[in-house]
C-alpha positions in Angstrom: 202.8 -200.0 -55.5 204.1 -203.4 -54.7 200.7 -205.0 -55.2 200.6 -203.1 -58.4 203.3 -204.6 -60.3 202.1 -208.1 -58.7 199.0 -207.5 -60.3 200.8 -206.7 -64.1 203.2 -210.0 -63.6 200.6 -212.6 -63.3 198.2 -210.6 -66.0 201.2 -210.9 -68.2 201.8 -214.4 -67.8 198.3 -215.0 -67.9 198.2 -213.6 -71.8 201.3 -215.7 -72.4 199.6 -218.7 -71.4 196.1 -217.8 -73.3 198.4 -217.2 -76.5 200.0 -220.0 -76.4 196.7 -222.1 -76.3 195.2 -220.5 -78.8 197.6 -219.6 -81.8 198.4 -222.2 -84.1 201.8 -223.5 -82.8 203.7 -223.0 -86.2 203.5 -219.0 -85.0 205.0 -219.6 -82.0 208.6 -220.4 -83.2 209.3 -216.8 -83.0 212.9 -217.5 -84.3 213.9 -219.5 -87.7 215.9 -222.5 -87.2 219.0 -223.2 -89.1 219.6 -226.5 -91.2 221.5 -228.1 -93.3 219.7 -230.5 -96.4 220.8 -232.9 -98.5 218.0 -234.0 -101.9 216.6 -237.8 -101.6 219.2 -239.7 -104.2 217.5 -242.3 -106.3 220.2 -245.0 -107.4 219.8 -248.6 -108.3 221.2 -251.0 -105.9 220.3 -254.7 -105.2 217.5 -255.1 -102.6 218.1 -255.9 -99.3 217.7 -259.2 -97.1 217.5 -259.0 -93.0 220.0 -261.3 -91.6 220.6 -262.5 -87.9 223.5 -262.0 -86.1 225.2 -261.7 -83.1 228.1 -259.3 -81.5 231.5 -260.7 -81.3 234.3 -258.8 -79.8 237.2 -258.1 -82.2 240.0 -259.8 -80.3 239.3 -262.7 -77.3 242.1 -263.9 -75.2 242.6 -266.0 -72.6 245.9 -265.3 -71.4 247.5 -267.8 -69.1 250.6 -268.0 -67.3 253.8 -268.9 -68.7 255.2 -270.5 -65.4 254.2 -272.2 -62.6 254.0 -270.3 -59.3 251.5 -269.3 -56.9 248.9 -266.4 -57.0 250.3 -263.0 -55.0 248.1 -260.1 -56.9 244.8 -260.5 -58.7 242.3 -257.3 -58.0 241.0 -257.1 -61.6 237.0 -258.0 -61.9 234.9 -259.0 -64.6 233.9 -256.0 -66.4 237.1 -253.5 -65.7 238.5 -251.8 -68.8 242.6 -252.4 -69.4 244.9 -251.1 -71.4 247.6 -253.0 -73.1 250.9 -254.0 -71.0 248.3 -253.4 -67.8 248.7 -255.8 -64.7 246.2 -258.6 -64.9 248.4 -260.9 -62.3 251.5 -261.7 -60.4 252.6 -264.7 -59.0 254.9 -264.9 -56.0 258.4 -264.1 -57.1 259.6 -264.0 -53.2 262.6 -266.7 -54.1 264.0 -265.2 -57.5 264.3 -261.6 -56.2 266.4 -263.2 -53.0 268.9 -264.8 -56.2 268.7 -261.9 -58.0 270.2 -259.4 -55.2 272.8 -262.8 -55.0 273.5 -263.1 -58.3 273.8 -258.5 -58.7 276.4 -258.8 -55.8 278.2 -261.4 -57.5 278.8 -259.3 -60.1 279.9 -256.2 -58.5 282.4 -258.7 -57.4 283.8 -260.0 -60.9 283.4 -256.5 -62.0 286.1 -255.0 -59.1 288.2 -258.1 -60.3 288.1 -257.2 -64.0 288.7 -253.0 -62.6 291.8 -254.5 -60.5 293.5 -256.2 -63.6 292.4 -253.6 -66.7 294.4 -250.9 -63.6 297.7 -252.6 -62.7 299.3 -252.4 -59.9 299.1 -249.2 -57.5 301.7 -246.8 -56.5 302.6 -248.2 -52.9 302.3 -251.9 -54.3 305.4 -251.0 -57.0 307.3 -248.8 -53.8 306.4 -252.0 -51.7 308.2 -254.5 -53.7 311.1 -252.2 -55.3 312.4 -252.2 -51.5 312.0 -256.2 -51.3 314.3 -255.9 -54.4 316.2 -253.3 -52.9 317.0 -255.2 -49.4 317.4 -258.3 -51.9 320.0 -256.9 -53.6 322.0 -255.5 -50.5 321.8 -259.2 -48.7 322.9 -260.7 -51.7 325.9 -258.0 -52.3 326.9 -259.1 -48.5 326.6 -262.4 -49.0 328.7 -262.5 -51.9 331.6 -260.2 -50.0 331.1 -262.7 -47.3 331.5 -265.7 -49.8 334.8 -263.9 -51.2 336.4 -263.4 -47.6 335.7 -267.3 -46.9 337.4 -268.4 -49.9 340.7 -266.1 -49.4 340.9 -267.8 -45.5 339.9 -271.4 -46.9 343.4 -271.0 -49.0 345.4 -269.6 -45.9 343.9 -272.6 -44.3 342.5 -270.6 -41.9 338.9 -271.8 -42.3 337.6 -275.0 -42.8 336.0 -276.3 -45.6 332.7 -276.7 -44.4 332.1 -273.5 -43.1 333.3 -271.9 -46.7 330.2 -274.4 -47.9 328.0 -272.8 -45.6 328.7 -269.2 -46.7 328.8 -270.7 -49.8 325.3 -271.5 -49.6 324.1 -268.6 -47.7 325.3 -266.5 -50.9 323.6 -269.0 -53.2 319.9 -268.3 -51.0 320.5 -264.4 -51.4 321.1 -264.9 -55.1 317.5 -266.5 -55.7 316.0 -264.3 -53.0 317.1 -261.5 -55.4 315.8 -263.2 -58.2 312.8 -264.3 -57.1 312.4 -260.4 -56.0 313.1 -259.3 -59.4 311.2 -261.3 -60.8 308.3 -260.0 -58.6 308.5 -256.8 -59.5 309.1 -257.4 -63.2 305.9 -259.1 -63.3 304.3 -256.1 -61.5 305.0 -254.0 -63.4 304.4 -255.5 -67.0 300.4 -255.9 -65.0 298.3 -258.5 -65.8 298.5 -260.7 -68.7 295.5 -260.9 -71.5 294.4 -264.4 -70.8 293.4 -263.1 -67.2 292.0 -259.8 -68.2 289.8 -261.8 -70.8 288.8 -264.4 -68.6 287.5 -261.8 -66.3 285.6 -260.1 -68.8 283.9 -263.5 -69.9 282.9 -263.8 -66.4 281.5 -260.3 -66.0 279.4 -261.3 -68.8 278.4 -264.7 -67.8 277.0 -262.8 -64.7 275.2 -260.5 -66.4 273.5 -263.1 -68.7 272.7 -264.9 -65.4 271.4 -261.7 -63.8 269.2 -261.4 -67.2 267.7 -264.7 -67.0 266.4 -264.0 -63.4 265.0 -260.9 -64.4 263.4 -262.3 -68.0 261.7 -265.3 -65.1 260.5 -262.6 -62.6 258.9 -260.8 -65.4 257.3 -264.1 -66.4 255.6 -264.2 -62.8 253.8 -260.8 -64.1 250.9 -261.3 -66.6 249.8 -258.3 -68.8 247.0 -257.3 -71.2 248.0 -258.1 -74.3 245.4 -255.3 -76.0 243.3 -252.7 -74.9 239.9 -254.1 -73.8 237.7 -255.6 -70.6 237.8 -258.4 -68.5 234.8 -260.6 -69.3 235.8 -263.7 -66.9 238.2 -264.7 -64.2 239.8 -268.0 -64.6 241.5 -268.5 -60.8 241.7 -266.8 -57.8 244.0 -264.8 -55.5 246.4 -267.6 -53.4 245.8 -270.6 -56.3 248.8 -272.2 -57.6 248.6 -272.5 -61.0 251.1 -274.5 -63.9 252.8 -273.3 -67.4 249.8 -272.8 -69.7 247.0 -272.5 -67.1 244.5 -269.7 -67.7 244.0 -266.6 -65.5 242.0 -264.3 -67.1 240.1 -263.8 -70.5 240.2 -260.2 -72.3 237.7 -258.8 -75.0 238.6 -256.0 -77.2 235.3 -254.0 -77.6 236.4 -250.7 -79.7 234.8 -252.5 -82.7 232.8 -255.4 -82.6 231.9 -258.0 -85.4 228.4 -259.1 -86.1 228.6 -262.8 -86.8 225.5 -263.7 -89.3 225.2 -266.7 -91.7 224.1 -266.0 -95.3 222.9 -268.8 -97.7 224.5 -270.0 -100.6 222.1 -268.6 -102.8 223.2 -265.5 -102.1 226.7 -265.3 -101.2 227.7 -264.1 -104.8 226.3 -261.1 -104.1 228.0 -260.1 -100.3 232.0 -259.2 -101.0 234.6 -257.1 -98.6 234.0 -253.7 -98.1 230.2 -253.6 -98.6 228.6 -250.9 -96.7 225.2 -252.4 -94.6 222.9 -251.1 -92.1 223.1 -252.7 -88.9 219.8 -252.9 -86.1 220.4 -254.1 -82.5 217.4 -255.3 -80.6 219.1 -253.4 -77.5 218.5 -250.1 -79.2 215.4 -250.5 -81.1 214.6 -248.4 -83.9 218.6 -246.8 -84.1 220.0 -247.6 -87.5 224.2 -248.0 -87.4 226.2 -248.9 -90.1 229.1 -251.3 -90.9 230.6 -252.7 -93.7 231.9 -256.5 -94.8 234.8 -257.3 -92.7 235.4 -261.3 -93.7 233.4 -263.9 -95.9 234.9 -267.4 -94.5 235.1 -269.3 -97.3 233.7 -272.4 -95.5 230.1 -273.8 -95.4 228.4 -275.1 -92.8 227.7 -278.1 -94.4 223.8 -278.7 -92.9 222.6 -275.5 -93.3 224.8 -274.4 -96.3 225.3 -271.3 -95.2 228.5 -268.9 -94.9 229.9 -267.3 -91.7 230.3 -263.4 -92.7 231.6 -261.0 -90.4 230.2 -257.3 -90.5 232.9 -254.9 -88.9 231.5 -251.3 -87.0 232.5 -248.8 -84.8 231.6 -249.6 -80.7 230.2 -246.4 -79.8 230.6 -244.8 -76.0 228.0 -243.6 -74.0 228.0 -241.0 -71.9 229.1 -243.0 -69.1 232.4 -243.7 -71.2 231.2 -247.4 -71.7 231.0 -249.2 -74.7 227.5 -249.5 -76.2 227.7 -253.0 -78.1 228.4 -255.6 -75.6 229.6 -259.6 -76.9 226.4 -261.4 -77.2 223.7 -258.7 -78.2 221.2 -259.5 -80.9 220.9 -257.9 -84.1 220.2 -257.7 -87.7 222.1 -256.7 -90.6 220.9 -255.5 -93.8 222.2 -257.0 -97.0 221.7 -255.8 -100.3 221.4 -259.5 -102.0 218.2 -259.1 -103.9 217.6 -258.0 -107.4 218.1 -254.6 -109.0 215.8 -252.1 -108.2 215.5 -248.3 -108.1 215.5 -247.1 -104.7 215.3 -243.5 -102.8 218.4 -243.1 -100.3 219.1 -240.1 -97.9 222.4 -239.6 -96.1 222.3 -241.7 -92.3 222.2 -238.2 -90.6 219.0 -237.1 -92.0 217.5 -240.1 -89.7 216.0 -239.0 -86.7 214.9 -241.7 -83.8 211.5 -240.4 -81.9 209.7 -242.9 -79.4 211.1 -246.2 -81.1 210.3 -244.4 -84.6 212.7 -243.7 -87.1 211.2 -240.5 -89.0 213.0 -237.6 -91.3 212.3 -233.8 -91.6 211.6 -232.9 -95.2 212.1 -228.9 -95.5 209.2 -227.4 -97.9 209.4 -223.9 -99.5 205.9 -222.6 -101.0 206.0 -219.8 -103.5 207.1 -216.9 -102.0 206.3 -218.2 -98.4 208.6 -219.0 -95.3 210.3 -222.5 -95.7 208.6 -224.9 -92.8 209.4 -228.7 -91.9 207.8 -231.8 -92.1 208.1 -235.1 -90.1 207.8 -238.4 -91.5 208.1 -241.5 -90.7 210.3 -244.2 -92.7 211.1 -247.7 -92.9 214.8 -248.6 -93.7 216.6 -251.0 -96.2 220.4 -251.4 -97.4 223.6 -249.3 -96.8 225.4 -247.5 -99.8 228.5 -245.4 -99.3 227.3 -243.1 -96.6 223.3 -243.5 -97.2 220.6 -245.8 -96.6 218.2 -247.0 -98.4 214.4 -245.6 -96.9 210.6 -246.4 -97.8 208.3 -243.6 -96.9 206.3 -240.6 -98.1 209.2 -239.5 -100.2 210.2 -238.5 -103.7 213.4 -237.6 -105.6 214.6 -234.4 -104.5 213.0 -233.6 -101.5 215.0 -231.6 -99.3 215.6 -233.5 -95.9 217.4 -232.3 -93.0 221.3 -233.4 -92.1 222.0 -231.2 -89.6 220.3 -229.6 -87.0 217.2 -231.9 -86.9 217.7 -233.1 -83.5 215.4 -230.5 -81.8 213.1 -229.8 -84.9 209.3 -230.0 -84.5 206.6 -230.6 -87.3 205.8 -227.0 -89.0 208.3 -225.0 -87.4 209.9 -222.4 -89.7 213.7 -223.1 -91.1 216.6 -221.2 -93.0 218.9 -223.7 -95.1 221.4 -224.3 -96.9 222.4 -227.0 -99.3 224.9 -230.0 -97.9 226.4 -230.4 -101.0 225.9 -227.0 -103.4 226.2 -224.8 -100.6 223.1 -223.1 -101.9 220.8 -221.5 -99.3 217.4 -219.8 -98.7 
């Protein structure tokens, strides 16, 4: 029994693979594939001119160090991805943070100052000096008694007149002891006066501005990214002392990427801002991108009389999260500088990219017959608003494929619909 259905597997496989050799292949897509078209436009536009170029990174900076100072951290390497406000460097800040933990205890210091004045005396300090007064007042009260006593015998004649001066000046010292004790605790208790309270706030703030300036100097010692981007060269190394101004490492921004070309005089009139081009890197032959007219300098190179223009596109990622379009790749870029002339143009996701060939699958619909595609190959020209310009086997209203050509083959069978009237069949 087991040999039996053995037997019936590799006999059915064995017709599978005889079928498949010997039906026409167009009957083997046993299920219709589903696209959307988009009709070949014809519009006049101006014809196109191949220009050279070359990729240019958006932003470049080499960002140097503010200060002077040695080297303490520098781990970034040529080629890492940054974002902005990300560490590039520090230099040794070993010294500042030692004055900076001075300078933060100083203030806690004019800070308890300022607290001590703004709160007036405590509780035991006014009990404290009320019984100075207090014991001031009694010694004076007994002095004076004393004094009066003296004065009563010096008439009798019964005391001398040098010991009534004594008391007399024992009394007198009690008097200002008393005064100088009321005056004490007068001032006490009226607290501090305004001058010191607002001298201690200017120094609390004077502190802080010091404590501020070490800070704004030890964030100096650490140099950032100042955009999102890669590191394309290291200007020092970990340990080197560097001065104010010196370079430490240089930064590329890569999310878009100018391609620098130089067009002639002759034909300048004809480029302005915002033009859409195609763009062809030598790095990915045969793949069509597209850009648009970033900057025209307005400044000839005066041998070659020609103009530096700068054609702006999106860096695309691969799948390896890397950018594609690296500073320095070749390419060409597409202008439409020429004369007028008709042209046929399909939308730039009709274009399919097949062993270095750029090709385009044209959906045909016989009389009352399935709908089947055909692949074929195109040459490209200029850019304009979404399309590009193509020369091929074409004609005006031929139905190409937008979407869902990427795993189309020659033939195979299709249901569509219409990009743009939503129309299907």
């Amino acid at each position: 029994m087991a040999f039996s259905l053995s037997f019936r597997s590799i006999l059915f496989s064995g017709l599978c693979l005889l079928a498949s050799s010997i039906l026409p292949q167009n009957l083997l897509f046993s299920e219709e594939a589903r696209v959307l078209i988009a009709e070949v436009e014809q519009k006049s536009v101006a014809s196109g001119r191949s220009f050279v170029g070359t990729v240019m990174p958006l932003k470049a900076s080499i960002v140097g160090s503010a200060i002077e100072g040695r080297i303490e951290e520098y781990e970034l390497n040529e080629g890492d991805r940054v974002k902005a406000g990300d560490v590039l460097a520090k230099l040794d800040t070993t010294a500042l943070s030692i004055e900076l933990e001075i300078q933060k205890a100083e203030l806690m210091v004019a800070e308890e100052a300022l607290k001590e004045l703004e709160n007036g005396a405590r509780e035991e300090e006014k009990a404290q000096l009320e019984a100075r007064l207090q014991s001031a007042l009694a010694r004076m009260d007994f002095q004076e008694s004393r004094m009066k006593r003296t004065e009563t015998l010096f008439k009798s004649r019964t005391m001398s007149e040098e010991e009534m001066l004594d008391v007399q000046l024992s009394f007198q010292e009690a008097k200002n002891a008393h005064a100088e004790a009321q005056a004490a605790y007068d001032l006490l208790l009226s607290g501090a006066r305004p001058e010191q309270i607002a001298k201690a706030t200017a120094q609390v703030k004077v502190q802080k501005e010091i404590i501020r300036r070490i800070e704004n100097q030890i964030a100096e010692h650490t140099i950032k990214a100042p955009f999102d981007g890669y590191v394309v060269s290291r200007l020092t190394e970990l340990g080197q002392w560097v001065t104010q101004g010196d370079p430490i490492i240089e930064v590329a921004q890569l999310k878009k990427v100018d391609i620098h070309v130089h067009v002639l005089e002759d034909y300048i009139g004809t480029v302005h801002p915002g033009q859409s081009v195609t763009v062809q890197l030598g790095a990915f032959p045969g793949k069509v991108y597209v850009g648009e007219v970033a900057v025209i300098i307005p400044q000839a190179d005066l041998r070659s009389r020609s103009f530096p223009v700068k054609v702006r596109l999106e860096n695309p990622f691969t799948s390896g999260n890397e950018v594609m379009f690296k500073a320095g790749m070749f390419a060409q870029v597409e202008l439409p500088v020429g004369q007028q002339a008709e042209a046929l143009f399909v939308p730039k996701d009709a274009l399919v990219l097949e062993s270095g060939q750029t090709t385009v699958f044209v959906v045909n619909q016989e009389t009352d017959g399935p709908a089947t595609t055909r692949e074929i190959p195109v040459r490209l020209g200029v850019s304009d608003q979404g399309t590009i310009q193509i020369f091929g086997n074409l004609k005006v209203g031929d139905r190409v494929v937008v979407r869902g050509n990427e795993r189309l083959e020659s033939g195979q069978q299709v249901s569509w619909k219409n990009f743009a009237t939503n129309t299907s069949q």
